[in-house]
Structures are given as C-alpha cells and as structure tokens.
N, C-alpha and C positions, 0 to 999 in steps of 0.2 A: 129351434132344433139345430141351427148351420151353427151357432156359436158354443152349442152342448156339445156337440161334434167335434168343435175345435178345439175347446178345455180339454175333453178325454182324448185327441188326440197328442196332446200336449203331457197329460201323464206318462204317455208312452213312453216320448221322448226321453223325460224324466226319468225311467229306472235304466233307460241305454246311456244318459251323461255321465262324464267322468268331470272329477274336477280337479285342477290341476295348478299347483301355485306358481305365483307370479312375480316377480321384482318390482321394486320402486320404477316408474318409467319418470325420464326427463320430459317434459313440456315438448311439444315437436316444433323443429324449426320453421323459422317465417317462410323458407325459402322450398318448405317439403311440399313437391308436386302431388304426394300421395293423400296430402289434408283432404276431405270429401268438403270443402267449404269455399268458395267461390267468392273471392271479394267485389268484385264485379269492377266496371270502371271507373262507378261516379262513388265509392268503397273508399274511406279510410282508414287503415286499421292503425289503432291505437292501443296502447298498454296501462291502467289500474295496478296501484300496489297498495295490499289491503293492509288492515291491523295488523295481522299477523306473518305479512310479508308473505304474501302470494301476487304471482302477477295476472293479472286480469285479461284477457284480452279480448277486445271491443270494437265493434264496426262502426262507423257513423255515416249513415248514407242520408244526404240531404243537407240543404240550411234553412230551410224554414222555421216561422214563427212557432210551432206546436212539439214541441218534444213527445217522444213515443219512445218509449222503452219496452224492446222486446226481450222475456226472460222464458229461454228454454225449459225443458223437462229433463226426466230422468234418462237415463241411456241415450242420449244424444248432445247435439252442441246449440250453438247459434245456427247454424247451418239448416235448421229446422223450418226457418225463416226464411228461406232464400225465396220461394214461392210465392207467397207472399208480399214480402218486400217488389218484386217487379210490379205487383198489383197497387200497393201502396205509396211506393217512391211517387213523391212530386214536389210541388214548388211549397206547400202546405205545410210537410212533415222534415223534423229532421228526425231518423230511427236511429235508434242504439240499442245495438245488437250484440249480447257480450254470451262469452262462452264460460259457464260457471267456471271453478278450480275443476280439475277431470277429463277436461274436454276440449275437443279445439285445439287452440292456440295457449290454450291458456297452464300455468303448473299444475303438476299433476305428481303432488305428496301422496306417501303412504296411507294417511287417514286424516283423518278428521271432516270428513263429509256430512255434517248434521245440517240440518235447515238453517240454524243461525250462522254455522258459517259460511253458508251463501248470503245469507244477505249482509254477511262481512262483504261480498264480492256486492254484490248489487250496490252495496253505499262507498266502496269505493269506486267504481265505473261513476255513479250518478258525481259523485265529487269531483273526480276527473275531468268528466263530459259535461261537467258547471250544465246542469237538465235543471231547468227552473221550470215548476207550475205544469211538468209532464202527464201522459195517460202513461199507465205503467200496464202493462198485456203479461198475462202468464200464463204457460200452458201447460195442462196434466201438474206435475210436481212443479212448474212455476208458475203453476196458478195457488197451489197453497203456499210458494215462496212470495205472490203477490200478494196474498189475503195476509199474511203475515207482517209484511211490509205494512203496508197499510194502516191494518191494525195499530203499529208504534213510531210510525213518521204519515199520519194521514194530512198533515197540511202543507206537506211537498205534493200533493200528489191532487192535479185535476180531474181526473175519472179512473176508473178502473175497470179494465176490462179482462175477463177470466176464460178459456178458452178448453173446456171439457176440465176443470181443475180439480185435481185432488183437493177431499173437504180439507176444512181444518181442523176433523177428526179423525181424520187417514183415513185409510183404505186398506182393512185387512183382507187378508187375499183367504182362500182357502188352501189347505198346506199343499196339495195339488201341485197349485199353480205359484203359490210362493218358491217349491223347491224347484221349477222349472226357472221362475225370474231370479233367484240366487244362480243358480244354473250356468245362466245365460253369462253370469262377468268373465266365463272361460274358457266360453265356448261361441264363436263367431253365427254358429248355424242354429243356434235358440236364439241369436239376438232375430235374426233374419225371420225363424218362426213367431217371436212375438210382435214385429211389424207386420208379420203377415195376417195375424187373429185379429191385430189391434186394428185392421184397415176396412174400409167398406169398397173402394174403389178406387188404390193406389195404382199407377200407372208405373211401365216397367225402368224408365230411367228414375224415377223417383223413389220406385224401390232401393233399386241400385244405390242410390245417392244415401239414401238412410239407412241401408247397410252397411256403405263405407265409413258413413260419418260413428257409426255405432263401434265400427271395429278401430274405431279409434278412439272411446273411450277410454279410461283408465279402471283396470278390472277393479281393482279398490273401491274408484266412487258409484261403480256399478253396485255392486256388493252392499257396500254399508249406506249409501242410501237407499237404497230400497226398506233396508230398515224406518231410516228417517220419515221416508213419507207414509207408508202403512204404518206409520207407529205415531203420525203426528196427533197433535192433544193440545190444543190453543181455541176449539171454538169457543169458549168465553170469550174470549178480546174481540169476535166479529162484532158485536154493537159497539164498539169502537170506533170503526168505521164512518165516517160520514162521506167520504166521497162516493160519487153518481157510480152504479155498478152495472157494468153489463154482464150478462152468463151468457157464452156462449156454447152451443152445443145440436150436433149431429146424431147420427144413427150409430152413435157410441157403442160397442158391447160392453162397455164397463161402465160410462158413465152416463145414463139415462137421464132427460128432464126431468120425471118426479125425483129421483135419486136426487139431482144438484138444486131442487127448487127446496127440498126440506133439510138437507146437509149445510149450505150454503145461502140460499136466497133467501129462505124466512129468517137468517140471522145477523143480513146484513139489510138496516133498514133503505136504504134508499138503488133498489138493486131490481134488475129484469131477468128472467131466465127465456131466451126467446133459440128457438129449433128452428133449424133449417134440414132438408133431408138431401141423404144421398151422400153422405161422407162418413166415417168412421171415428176414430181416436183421432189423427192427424189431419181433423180438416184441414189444417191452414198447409196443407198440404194438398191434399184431394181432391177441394176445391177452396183453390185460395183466389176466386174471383167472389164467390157470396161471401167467404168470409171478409173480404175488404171491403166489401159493398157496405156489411152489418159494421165493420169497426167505423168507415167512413160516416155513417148514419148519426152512430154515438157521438161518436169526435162531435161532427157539425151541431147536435143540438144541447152540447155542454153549457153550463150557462156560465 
C-alpha cells in the first residue's frame, strides 16, 4: 500500500512538470567544490579516453591484490559508492570507481547514452586501471551494464556481483512513472522525489548527497538512458556467463527477489540471489555495512 501511494503520488507530480530544454554541458572541472563526490584522502582520481574519445573519470582507492570494479546506475555518478567504499577500503581491495559519460567528472556530450556505449567507458577505465582477474559490482543500470559486460569479456572477470540490477530484459516502467523518470532530466525536485520512492531508510545527509550528485547529471544521459535500460534486450547472452554470480538485493520497490531470481538468476548458471532487509533501491547506500559484509563473503570464498 506505502509504495501504491507513492507511484500515484508521483503521477500527480507528473501532470504539474514542465520540461524544459537544455544545452550541451561541458564535463565539470576537477577543481568544482560544488561536484557532490568526495575523493577522500587515500582517492586517486584518474582520467580514461574511450573509442570514441570521451574521457572517463575514475577513482582508484587502495592497492591491493583483488581489483573491484565499482559501476554506477542511472541518474547518478560514482559518488553512489562513497558509503560503501568506507566499508570496503582495505589492505585486500583496490576499488575503481568511475563515473560513466554524463556524470561526475567525467564528459558529458549531447547523446549517445546507450548501454554499449558505457561499456565503451568501462573497457576504457578497465584498460587504463591495467584491472586484471577483477569482481566487477553493478548497480540498478550497472548491474545490466555488468551482466552485459560479462556476457562478452567473461574471462577478465573473477566474480560478479549485481546489486538490485536492472535485468537484461529491461525494465518497462508503466507510462505513469516513465513520464515522471523522463521528467525528472529537468527537473531537480522529481530527481529528489524518485530517491525518495526508491529508498527504504535513506538518511538525511545521504539524501542530500544523492541529490546533489543527481543535479549534476547531464539532462541528456538522464533522458536517453532511461530509454536504454527499460528498453534493454540481451537476456540470451546470460548463459554466457560463466563467472561465480552474486544478486544482491533488499526491500527493493522495484526490484524484488522472486523478480531478480527468474529475470536474472535462473539465466545465469552459476549465480545466488541472497536478501537482506531493511534497505531499499540504494542499499549500498542505506546500509552499506551488510552490504560490504555480503560482498566481502563473496570476494573471500571465490575460488
């Protein structure tokens, strides 16, 4: 009933949006206090330039033996990670943390926001960041940009881990709420309302933090990816797959365990769908001490 609630309160919004066009924005400088992304101390930030000449830009926190590749979702950055990452950093991990084209740090062109051209961005970052024998982590839309991944370079890749992931038969919305997440590329207070639906128990500087990081999107990669991911169409290449799979997944409203165990889990054979409660769409947000506990688990009994 609380998340029927929030859809229909979410059409409301919908017939009060207006939308409003936008210009090409430049990439924001290294040096912009206003970025909502935190390099932290023990932070590298590094730059990726893809096929198509975009530049990347990419955290690398740690040097240890185990590469972990952390690959955001839609409407937001790397910065999604920042929560996690405290939970995670150690002597174990080195993380790489990149902000697709759109977001972040990183360029932010007129178009061309499709799934493969992020993982233009991911195999440039991974080429860059020389990641050998890495977990690759993707969450919501970089969980079907990791299933995808996978799918056509699976013997780069040690384990995989999926973190509420859009399938890799999309995610149609109902027009409802699609014309709300179209919405949202142009309007700062629908991105804010759909962190708010999409949460179970987000805390108030962490909102914060994912609103900023939101309103710094690029309205463009807002916009036409949301196409991309509710329109994605690759589950055949999941028995492809051979690397060790974990699903992970909370008190989702969108993306429920039976939902990600038959979209997802029965098509990738060697793969777990395992719940934990009390978080929402962003766990590794919400709570990103279980979830580092569960990726720690995975990592360790990789073979």
């Amino acid at each position: 009933m609380k998340n029927t609630m929030k859809i229909a309160a979410l059409s409301m919004v919908v017939g009060m949006a207006g939308i409003v066009g936008c210009g090409e924005q430049p990439a924001p400088d290294d040096t912009n206090t206003q970025i909502a992304q935190s390099l932290g101390d023990e932070a590298e930030l590094r730059y990726a330039r893809t096929r198509d000449q975009k530049d990347i830009a990419y955290r690398v926190i740690g040097d240890g033996d185990q590469d972990v590749v952390l690959v955001h979702g839609w409407m937001v950055s790397g910065a999604v990670y920042d929560n996690l990452i405290e939970e995670l950093a150690g002597p174990d991990y080195r993380l790489i943390v990149p902000d697709l084209r759109g977001s972040g740090l990183s360029s932010m062109p007129n178009g061309g926001y499709s799934l493969r051209n992020y993982i233009k961005d991911m195999q440039a970052v991974i080429d860059d960041a020389d990641a050998d024998d890495f977990v690759l982590v993707g969450h919501s839309m970089g969980g079907a940009l990791a299933q995808l991944y996978a799918s056509s370079y699976d013997d780069d890749i040690e384990g995989l881990i999926l973190m509420s992931p859009v399938p890799a038969s999309g995610f149609p919305l109902p027009q409802e709420s699609y014309d709300l997440f179209a919405a949202a590329a142009y309007d700062a207070s629908l991105q804010e309302l759909i962190i708010q639906i999409s949460s179970v128990d987000i805390q108030p500087d962490d909102f914060a933090a994912m609103a900023a990081d939101a309103a710094g999107v690029s309205p463009q990669a807002i916009r036409q990816a949301l196409d991309s991911w509710t329109g994605a169409d690759f589950a055949d290449k999941l028995h492809k797959i051979d690397a060790e799979t974990l699903i992970l997944v909370s008190d989702d409203p969108f993306m429920n365990p039976a939902l990600l165990q038959a979209a997802v889990g029965d098509l990738i054979e060697d793969s777990v769908v395992e719940y934990f409660p009390g978080s929402g769409h962003y766990l590794q947000v919400e709570d990103p001490a279980s979830t580092a506990a569960h990726i720690d688990s995975f990592i360790s009994g990789l073979d």
